[in-house]
Rosetta silent file (secondary structure, phi, psi, omega in degrees, C-alpha in Angstrom):
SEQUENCE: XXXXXXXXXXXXXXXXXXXXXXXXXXXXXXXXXXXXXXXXXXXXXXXXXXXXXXXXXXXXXXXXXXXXXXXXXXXXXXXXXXXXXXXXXXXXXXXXXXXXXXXXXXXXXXXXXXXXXXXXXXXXXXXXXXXXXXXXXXXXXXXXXXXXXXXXXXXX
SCORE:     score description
SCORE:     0.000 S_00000001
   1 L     0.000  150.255 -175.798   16.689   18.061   45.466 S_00000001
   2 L  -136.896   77.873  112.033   20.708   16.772   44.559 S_00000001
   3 L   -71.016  140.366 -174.523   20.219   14.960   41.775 S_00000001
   4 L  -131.982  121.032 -164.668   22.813   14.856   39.982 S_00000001
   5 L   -69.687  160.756  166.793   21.715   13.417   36.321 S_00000001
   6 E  -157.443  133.229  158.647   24.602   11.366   34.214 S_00000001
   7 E   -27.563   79.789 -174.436   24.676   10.203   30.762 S_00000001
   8 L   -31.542  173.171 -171.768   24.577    6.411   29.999 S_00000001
   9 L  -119.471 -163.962 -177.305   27.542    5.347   28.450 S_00000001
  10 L    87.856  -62.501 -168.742   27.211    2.822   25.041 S_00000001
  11 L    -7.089   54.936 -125.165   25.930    5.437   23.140 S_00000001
  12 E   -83.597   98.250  147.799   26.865    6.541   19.287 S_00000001
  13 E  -113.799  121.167  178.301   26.603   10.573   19.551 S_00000001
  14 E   -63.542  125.075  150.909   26.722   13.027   16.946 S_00000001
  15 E  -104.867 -177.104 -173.381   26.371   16.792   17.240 S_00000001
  16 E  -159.027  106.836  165.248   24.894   18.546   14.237 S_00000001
  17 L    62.499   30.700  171.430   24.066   22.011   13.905 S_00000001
  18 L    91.233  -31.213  166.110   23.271   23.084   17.968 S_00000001
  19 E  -116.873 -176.278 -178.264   21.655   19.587   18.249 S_00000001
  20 E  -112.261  118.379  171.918   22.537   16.294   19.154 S_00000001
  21 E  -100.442  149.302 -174.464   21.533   12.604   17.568 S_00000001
  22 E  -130.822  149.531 -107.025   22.178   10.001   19.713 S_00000001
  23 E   163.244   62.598  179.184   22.150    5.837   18.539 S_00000001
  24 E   -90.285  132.116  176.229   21.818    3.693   21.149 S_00000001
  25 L   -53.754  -32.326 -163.744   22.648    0.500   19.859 S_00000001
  26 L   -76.061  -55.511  130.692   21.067   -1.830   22.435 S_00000001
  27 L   -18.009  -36.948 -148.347   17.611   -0.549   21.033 S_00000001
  28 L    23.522   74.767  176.353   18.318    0.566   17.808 S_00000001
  29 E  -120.470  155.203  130.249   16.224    3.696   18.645 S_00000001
  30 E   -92.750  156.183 -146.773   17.596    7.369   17.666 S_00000001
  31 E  -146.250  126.514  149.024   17.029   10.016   19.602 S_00000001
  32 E   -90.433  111.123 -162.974   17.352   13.548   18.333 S_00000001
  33 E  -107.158   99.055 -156.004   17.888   16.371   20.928 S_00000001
  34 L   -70.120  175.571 -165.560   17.009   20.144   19.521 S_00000001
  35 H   -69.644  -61.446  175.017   19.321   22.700   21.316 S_00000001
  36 H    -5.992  -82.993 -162.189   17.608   23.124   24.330 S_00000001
  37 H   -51.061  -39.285 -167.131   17.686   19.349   25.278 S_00000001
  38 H   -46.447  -55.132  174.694   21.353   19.540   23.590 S_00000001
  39 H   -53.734  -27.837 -173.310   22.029   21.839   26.558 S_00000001
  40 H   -82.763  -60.097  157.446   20.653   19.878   28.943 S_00000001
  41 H   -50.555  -34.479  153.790   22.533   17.115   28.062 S_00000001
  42 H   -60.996  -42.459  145.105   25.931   18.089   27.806 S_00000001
  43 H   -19.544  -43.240 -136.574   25.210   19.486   31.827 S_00000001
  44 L  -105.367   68.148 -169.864   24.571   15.823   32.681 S_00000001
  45 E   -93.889   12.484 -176.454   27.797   14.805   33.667 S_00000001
  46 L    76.081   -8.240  175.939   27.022   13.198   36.772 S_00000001
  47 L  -108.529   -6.573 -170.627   28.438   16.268   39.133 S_00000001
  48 L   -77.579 -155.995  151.898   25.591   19.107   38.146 S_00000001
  49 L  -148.266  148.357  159.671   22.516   19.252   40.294 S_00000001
  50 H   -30.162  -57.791  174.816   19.148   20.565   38.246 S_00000001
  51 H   -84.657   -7.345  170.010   19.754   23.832   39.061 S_00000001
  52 H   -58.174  -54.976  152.824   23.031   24.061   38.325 S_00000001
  53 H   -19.652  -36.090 -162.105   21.550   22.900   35.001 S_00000001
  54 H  -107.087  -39.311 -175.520   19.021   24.746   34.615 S_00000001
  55 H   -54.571  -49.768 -152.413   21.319   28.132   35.629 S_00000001
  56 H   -69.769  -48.153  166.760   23.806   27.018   32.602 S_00000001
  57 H   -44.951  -53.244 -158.760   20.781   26.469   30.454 S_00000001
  58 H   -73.083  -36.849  158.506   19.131   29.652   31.222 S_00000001
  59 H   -11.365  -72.297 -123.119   23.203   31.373   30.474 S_00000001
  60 H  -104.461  -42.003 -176.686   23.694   29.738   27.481 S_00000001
  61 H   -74.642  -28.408 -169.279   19.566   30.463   25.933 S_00000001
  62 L    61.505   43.769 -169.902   19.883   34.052   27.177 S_00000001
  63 L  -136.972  141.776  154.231   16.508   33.288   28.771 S_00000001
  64 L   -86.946  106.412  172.766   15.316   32.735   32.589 S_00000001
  65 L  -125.760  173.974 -163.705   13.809   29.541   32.596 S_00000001
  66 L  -127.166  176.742 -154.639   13.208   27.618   35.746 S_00000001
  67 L   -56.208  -34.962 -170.632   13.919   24.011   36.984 S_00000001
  68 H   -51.394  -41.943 -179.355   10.626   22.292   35.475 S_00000001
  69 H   -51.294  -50.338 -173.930   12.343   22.811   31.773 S_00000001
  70 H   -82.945  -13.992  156.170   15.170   20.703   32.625 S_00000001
  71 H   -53.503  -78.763 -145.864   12.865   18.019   34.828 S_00000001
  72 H   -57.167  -35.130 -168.535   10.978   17.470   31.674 S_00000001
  73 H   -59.694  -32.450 -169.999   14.232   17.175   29.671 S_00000001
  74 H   -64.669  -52.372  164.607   15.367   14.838   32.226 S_00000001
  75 H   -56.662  -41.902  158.175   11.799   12.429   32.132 S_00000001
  76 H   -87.633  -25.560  162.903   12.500   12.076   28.873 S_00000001
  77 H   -49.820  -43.329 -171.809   16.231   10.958   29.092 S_00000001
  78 H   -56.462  -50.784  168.549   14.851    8.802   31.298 S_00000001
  79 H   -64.331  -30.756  121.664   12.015    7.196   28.915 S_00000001
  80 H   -23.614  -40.431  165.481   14.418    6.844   26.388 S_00000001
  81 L    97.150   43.394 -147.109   17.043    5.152   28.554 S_00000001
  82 L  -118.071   10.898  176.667   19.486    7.696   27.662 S_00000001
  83 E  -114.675  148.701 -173.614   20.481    8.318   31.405 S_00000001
  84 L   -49.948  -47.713  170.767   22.749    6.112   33.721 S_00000001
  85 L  -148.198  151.234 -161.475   19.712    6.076   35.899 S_00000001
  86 L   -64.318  116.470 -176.802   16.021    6.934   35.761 S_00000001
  87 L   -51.358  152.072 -165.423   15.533   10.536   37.548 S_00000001
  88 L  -107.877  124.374 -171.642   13.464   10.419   40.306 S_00000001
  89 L  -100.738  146.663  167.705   11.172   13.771   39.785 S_00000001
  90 L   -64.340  170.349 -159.624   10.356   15.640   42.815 S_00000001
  91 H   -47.650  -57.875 -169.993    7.087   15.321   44.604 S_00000001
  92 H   -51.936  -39.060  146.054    6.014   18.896   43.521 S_00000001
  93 H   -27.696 -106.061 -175.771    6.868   17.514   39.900 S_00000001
  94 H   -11.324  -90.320 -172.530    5.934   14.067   40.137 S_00000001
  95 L   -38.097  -22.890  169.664    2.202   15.063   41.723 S_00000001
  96 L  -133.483  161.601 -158.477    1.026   17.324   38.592 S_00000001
  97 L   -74.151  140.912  158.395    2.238   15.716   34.825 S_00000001
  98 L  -110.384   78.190  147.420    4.904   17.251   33.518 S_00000001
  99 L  -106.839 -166.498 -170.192    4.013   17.439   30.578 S_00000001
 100 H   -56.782  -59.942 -152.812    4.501   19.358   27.182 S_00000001
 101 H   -79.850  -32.305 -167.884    1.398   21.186   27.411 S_00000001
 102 H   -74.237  -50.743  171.946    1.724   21.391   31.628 S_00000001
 103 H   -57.741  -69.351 -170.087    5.326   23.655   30.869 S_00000001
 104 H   -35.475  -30.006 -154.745    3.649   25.344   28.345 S_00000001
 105 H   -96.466  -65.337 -166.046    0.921   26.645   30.683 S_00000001
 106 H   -79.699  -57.369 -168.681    3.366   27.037   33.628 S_00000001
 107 L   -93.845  -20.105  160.326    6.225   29.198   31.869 S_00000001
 108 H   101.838 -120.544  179.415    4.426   30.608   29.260 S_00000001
 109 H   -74.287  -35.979 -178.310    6.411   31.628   25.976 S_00000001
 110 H   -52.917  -24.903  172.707    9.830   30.615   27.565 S_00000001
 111 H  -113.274   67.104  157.034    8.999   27.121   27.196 S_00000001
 112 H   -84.104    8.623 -159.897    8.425   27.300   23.389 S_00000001
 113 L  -117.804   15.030  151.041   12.254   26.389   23.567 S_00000001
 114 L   -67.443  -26.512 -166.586   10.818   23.077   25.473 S_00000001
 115 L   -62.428  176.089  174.529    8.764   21.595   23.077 S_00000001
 116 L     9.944   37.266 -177.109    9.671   19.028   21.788 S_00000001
 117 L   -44.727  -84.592  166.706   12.706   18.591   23.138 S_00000001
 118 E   -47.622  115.508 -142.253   13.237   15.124   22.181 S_00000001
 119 E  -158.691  117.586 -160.151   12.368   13.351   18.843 S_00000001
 120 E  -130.980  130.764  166.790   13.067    9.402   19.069 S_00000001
 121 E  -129.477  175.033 -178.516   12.743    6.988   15.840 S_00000001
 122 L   -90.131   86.567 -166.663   13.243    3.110   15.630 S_00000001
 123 L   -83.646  151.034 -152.005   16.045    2.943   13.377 S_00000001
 124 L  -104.265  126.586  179.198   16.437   -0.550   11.142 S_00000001
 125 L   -62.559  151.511 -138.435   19.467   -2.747   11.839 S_00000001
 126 H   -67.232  -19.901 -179.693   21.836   -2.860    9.072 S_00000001
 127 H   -73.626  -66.199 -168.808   20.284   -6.332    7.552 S_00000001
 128 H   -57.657  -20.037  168.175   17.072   -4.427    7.147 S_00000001
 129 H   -42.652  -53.194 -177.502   18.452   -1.611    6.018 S_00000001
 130 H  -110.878    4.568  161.724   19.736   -2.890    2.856 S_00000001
 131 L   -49.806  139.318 -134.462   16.987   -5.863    2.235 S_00000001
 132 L  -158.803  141.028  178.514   15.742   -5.618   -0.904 S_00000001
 133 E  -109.773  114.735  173.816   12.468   -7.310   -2.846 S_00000001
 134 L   -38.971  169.348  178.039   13.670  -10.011   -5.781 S_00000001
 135 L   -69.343  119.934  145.549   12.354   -9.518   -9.325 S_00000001
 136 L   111.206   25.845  149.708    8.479  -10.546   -9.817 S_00000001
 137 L   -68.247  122.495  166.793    7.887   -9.022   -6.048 S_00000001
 138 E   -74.330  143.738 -175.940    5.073   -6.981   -5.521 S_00000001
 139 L  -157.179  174.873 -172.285    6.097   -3.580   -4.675 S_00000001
 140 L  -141.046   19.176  141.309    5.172   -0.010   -4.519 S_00000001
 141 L  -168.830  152.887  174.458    7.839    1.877   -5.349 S_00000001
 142 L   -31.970  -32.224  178.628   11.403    1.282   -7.104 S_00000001
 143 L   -72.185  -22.055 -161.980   13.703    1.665   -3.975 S_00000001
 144 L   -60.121  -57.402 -128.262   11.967   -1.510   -2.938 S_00000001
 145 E   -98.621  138.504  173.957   13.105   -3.311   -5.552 S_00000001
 146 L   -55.994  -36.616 -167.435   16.943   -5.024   -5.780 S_00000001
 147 L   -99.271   10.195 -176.266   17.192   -3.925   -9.643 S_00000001
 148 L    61.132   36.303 -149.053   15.693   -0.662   -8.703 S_00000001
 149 L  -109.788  136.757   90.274   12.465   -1.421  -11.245 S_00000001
 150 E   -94.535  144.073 -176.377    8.636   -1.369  -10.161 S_00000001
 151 E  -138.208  129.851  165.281    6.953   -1.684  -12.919 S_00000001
 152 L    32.539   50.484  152.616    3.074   -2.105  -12.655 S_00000001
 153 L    83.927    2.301 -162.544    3.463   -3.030   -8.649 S_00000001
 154 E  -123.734  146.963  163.632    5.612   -6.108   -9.800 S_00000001
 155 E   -89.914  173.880 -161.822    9.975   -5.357   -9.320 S_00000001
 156 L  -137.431    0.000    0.000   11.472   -6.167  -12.805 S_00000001
């Protein structure tokens, strides 16, 4: 297969410590990528093919891992929308799930560095973010509350 995966563009990305958060805006989802995926993403420049991918990965991990790590990384850019366009996985793919547990099984310890690749939250646009509950609110803890009070489930 010549796929050759590429990055959406729009994006807000961070790295931090060997991984990458990523902030697409369109969504307001975040996406966290642990170093594995991290690798796999920086590869996806639109000229790589999977195994070129997969070679740099296995380089860079000191590991041999084989194309199926960097499929799965890839089905999840794709559910996430974090790729230009959704990878197409090959039939040998495609026909048994590639999933978490399906890697595990197929590479054995090498893809503990698979798991979880991907870690996606809904993050709250900047109004909700700093919304706040008036005094004489019910509430259930102090951060709730604009004066920073709960008192007996009531803001103060």
């Amino acid at each position: 297969m010549n796929h050759k995966p590429q990055t959406r563009a729009g994006l807000i990305i961070r790295e931090l410590d060997g991984e990458i958060l990523i902030y697409n805006p369109n969504n307001n989802r975040a996406h966290c990528l642990n170093q594995t995926a991290a690798v796999v993403w920086r590869q996806c420049d639109g000229q790589k093919t999977v195994s070129e991918i997969s070679l740099a990965l296995s380089r860079q991990l000191g590991i041999k891992l084989d194309d199926r790590v960097v499929w799965f990384a890839l089905k999840q850019f794709g559910r996430d929308h974090l790729l230009a366009s959704k990878p197409t996985l090959p039939a040998a793919f495609a026909a048994a799930a590639l999933t978490r547990r399906e890697i595990v099984r197929a590479l054995g310890l090498t893809a503990v560095v698979a798991v979880r690749l991907v870690t996606s939250i809904v993050a709250p646009t900047a109004a909700q973010a700093v919304t706040c509950l008036p005094a004489g609110s019910n509430c259930s803890s102090s951060a709730q509350c604009c004066s920073g009070v709960c008192n007996n489930s009531i803001c103060a």
